[in-house]
C-alpha positions as CSV (number, residue, x, y, z in Angstrom):
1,X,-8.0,21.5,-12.5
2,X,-11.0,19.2,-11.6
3,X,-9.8,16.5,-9.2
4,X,-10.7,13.0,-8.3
5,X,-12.2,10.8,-5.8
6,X,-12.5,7.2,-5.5
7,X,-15.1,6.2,-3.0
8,X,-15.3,2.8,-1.9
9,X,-18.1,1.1,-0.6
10,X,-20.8,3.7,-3.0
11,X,-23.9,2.1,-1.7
12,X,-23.3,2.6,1.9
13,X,-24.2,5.6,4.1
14,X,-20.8,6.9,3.9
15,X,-19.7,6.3,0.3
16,X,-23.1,7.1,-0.9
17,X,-23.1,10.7,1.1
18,X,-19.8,11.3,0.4
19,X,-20.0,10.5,-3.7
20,X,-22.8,13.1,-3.3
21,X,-20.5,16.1,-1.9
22,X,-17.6,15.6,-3.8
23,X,-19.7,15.7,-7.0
24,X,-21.5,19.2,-6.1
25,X,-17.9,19.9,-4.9
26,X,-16.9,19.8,-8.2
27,X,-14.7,16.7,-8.1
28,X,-14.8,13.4,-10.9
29,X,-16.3,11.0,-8.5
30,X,-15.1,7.7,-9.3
31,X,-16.8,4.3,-7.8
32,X,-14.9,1.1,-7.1
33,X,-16.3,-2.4,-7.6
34,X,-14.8,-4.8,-5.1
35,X,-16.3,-7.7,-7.1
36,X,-14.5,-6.7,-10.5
37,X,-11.7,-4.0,-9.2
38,X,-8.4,-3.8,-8.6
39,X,-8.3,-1.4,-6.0
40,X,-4.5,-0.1,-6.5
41,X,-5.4,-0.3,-10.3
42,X,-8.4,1.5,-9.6
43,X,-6.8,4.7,-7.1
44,X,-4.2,5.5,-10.4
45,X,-4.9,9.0,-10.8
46,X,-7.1,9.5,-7.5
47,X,-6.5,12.4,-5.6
48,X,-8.1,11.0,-2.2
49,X,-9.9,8.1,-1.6
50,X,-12.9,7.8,0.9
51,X,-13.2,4.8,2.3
52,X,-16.9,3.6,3.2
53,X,-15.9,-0.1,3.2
54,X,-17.1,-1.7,6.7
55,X,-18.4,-5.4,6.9
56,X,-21.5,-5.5,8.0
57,X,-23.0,-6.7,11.5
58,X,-19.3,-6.5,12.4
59,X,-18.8,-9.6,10.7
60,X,-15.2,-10.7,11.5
61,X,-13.6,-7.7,12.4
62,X,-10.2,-9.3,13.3
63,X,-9.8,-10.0,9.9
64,X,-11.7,-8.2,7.6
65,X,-10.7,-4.8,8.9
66,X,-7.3,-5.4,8.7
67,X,-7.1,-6.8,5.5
68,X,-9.5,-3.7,3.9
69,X,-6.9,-1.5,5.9
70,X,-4.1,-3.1,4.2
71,X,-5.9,-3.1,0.7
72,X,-6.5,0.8,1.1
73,X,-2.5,1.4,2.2
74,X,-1.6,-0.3,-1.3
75,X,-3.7,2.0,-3.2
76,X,-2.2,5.0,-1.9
77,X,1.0,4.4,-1.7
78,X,0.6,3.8,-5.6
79,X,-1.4,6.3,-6.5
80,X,-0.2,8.9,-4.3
81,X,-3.9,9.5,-2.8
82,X,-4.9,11.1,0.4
83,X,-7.0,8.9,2.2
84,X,-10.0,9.9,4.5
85,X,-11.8,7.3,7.1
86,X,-15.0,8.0,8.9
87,X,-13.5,7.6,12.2
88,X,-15.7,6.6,15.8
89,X,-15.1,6.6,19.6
90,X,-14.4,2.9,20.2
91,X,-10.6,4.1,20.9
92,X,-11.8,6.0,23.8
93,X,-13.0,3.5,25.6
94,X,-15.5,4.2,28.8
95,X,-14.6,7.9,29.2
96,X,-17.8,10.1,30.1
97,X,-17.5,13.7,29.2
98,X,-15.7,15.5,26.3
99,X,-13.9,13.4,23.8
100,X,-11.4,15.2,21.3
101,X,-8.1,14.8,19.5
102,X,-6.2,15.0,22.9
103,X,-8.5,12.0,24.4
104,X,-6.1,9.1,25.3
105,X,-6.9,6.2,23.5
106,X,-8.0,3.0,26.1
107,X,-10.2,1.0,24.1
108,X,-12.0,-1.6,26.8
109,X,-13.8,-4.3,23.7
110,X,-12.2,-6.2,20.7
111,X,-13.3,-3.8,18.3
112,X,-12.0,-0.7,19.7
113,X,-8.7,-2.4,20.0
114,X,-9.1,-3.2,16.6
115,X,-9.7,0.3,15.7
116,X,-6.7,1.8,17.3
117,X,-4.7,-0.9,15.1
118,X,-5.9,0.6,11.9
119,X,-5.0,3.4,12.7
120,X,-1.6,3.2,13.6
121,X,-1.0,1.1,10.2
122,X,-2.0,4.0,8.3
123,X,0.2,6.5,10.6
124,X,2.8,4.1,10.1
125,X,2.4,3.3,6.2
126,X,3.3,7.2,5.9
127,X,0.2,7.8,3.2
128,X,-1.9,11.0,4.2
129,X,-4.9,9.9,6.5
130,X,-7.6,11.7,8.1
131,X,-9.1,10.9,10.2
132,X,-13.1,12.1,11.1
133,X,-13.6,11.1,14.0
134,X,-17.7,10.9,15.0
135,X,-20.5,9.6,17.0
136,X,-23.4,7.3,15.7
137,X,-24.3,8.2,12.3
138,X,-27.8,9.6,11.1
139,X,-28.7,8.9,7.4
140,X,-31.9,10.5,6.3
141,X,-31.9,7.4,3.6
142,X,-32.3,5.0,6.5
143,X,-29.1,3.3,5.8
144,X,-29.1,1.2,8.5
145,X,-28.1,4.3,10.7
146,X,-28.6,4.2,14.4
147,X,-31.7,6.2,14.0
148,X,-33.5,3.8,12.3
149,X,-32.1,0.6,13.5
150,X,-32.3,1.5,17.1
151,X,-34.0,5.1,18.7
152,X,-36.8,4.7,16.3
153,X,-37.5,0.9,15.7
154,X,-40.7,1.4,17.4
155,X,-41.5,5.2,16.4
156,X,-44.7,3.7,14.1
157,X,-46.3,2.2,17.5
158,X,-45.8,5.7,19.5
159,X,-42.2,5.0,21.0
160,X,-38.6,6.5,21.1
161,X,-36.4,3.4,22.2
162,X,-34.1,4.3,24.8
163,X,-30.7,2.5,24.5
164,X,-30.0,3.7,28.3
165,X,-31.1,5.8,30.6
166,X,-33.4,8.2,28.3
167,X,-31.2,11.2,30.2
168,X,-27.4,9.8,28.9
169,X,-26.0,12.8,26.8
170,X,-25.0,10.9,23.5
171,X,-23.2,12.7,20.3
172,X,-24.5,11.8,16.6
173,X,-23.3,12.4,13.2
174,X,-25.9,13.3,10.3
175,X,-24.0,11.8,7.4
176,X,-24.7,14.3,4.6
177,X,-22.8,16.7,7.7
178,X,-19.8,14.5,7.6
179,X,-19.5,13.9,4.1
180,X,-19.8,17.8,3.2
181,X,-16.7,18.1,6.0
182,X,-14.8,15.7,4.7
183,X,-14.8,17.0,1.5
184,X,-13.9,20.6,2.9
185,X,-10.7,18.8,4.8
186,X,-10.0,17.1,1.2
187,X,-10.0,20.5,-0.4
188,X,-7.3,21.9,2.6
189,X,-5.4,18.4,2.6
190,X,-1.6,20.1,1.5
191,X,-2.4,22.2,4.6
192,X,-3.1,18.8,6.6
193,X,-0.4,16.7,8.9
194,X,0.0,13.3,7.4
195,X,-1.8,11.8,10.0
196,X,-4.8,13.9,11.0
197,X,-7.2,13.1,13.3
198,X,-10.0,15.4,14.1
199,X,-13.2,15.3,15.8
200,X,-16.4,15.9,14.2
201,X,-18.9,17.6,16.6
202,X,-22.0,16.4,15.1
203,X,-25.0,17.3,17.6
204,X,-25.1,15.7,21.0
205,X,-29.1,14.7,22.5
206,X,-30.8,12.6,25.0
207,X,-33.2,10.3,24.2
208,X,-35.7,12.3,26.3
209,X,-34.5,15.5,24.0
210,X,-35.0,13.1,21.2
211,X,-39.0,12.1,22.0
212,X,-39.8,15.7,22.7
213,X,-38.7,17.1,19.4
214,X,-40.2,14.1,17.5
215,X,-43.6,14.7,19.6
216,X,-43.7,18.4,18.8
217,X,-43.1,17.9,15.3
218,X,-45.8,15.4,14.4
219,X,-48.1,16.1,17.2
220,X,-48.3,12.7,18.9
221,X,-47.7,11.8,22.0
222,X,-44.9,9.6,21.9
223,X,-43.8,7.4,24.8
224,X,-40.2,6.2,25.7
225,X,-39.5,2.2,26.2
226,X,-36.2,0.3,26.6
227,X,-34.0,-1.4,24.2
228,X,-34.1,-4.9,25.0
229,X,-30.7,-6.0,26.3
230,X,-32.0,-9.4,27.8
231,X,-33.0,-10.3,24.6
232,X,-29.4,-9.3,23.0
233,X,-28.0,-11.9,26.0
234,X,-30.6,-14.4,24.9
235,X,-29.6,-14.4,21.3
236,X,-25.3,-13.7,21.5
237,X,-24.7,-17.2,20.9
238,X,-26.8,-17.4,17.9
239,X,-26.8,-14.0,16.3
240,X,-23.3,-12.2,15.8
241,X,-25.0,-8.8,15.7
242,X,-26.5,-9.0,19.3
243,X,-23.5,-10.6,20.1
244,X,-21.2,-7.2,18.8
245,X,-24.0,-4.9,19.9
246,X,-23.7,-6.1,23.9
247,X,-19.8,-5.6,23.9
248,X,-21.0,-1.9,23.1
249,X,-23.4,-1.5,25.6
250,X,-21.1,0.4,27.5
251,X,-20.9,3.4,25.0
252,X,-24.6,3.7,25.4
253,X,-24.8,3.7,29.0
254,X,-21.5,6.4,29.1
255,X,-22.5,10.5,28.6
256,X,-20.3,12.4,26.2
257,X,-19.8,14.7,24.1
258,X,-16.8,15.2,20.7
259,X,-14.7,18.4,21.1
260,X,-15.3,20.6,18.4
261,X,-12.7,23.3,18.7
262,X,-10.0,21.8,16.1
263,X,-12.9,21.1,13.9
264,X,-14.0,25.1,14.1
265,X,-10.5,26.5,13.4
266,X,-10.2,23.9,10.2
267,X,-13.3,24.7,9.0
268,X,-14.4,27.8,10.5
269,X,-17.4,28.3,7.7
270,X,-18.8,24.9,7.9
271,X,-22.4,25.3,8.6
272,X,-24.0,21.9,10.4
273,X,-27.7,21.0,9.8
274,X,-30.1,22.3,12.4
275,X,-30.5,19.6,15.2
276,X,-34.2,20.0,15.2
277,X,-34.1,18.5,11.4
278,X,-30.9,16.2,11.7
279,X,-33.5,14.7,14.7
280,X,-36.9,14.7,12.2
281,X,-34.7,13.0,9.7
282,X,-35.3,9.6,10.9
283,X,-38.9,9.7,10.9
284,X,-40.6,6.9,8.3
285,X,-42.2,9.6,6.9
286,X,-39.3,11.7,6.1
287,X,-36.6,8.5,5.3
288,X,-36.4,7.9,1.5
289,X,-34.2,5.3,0.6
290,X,-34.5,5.6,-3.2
291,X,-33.4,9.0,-3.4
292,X,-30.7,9.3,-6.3
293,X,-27.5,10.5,-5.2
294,X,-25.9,12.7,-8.2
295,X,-23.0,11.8,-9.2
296,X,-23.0,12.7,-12.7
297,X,-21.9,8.9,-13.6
298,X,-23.1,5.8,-14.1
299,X,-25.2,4.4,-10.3
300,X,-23.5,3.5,-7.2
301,X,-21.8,0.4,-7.3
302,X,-20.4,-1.4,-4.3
């Protein structure tokens, strides 16, 4: 029996990816419009929904997220739908070292406090949640990923930005990765907790890992430079996005790694993408932002 996922938010990096694996998954992938949907209207007869909604440039947070969050508990609790949300590490807090399911959550900013809200609605609503918990995301469309917005702004003029010290161990999450496992957990959902929250491994690099890779691979010697955090401070009270970014400066500044053991005994076959590419990906060269994602329907809408 073919089943059915509604993805929301299609043309972002999650929905987009995620649309992609359920369909050579063999599910219906269905899309919702926020400007024309229902959303309850539109989960009838959804199996799980992925949720890829996020506002962008953290644009009001304390009140968008919450009312998306809300939104989403509706539509499942009608339809009967298992939901799945691409989880991060703001709920952690500043806690170097390994991060995993058993990590106490001490968010230290706004938006991780805001995080660990969301969450607990949807353990409280009762509706099946899982969680995937990950590190920045890596989109090989250039989806305004981490990769391109930040460790390789300046990759055309010969540098790998550094967001801290070049050294910092930080974790990362190539997209079409998370979206193949969150499909997998969808498949093995009756076998799933209500609440389930579960750390994606990803691949964890330095910066200086980063620009050695990228050097050997195209043959240039590529130099490391600082992301510019007095500018950020110059422009908070004018710019919301440098504003949100310095609250996070922490993260960047703090080592860690995610656990990956309760990933490996969920999905014991999964088979990640080699670093070395997941690392290439965000190279101009290699970033095509037009690339159709197959869905078998009618294109993406948001």
């Amino acid at each position: 029996m073919t089943q059915t996922v509604l993805i929301l938010g299609g043309s972002g990096k999650i929905g987009s990816h995620a649309a992609e694996a359920f369909w050579n998954a063999g599910w219906q992938v269905r899309h919702f419009n926020r400007k024309t949907d229902d959303m309850t209207q539109a989960a009838m007869g959804a199996d799980v929904i992925v949720n890829g909604l996020n506002p962008p440039n953290y644009e009001n947070w304390a009140v968008n997220i919450p009312a998306i969050t809300q939104q989403i508990i509706a539509a499942a609790k009608a339809s009967g739908a298992t939901v799945i949300i691409p989880g991060n590490i703001y709920n952690f807090g500043n806690q170097p070292g390994e991060l995993n399911e058993n990590t106490a959550h001490r968010p230290n900013t706004v938006k991780g406090r805001i995080r660990v809200e969301m969450e607990a609605a949807y353990r409280a609503a009762g509706v099946q949640t899982i969680i995937l918990r990950a590190g920045n995301f890596i989109d090989p469309r250039g989806n305004g990923d981490a990769m391109s917005l930040m460790l390789l702004r300046e990759v055309k003029s010969g540098k790998v930005t550094a967001m801290a010290d070049p050294d910092t161990m930080q974790t990362y999450a190539y997209v079409p990765d998370w979206a193949r496992a969150a499909q997998m957990l969808a498949d093995k959902r009756a076998d799933l907790p209500t609440f389930a929250d579960i750390p994606f491994p990803g691949h964890a690099f330095t910066t200086t890992q980063l620009r050695d890779v990228l050097a050997q691979a195209t043959g240039r010697a590529l130099k490391i430079s600082r992301f510019p955090w007095w500018l950020m401070t110059m422009l908070s009270p004018v710019w919301n996005l440098a504003k949100e970014l310095r609250e996070m400066r922490y993260l960047f500044e703090m080592p860690h790694t995610i656990g990956g053991n309760l990933f490996a005994q969920l999905l014991p076959d999964f088979k990640p993408t080699p670093m070395d590419q997941v690392m290439q990906a965000g190279l101009p060269e290699n970033v095509n932002p037009d690339q159709p994602v197959r869905t078998g329907q009618k294109p993406i809408v948001a």
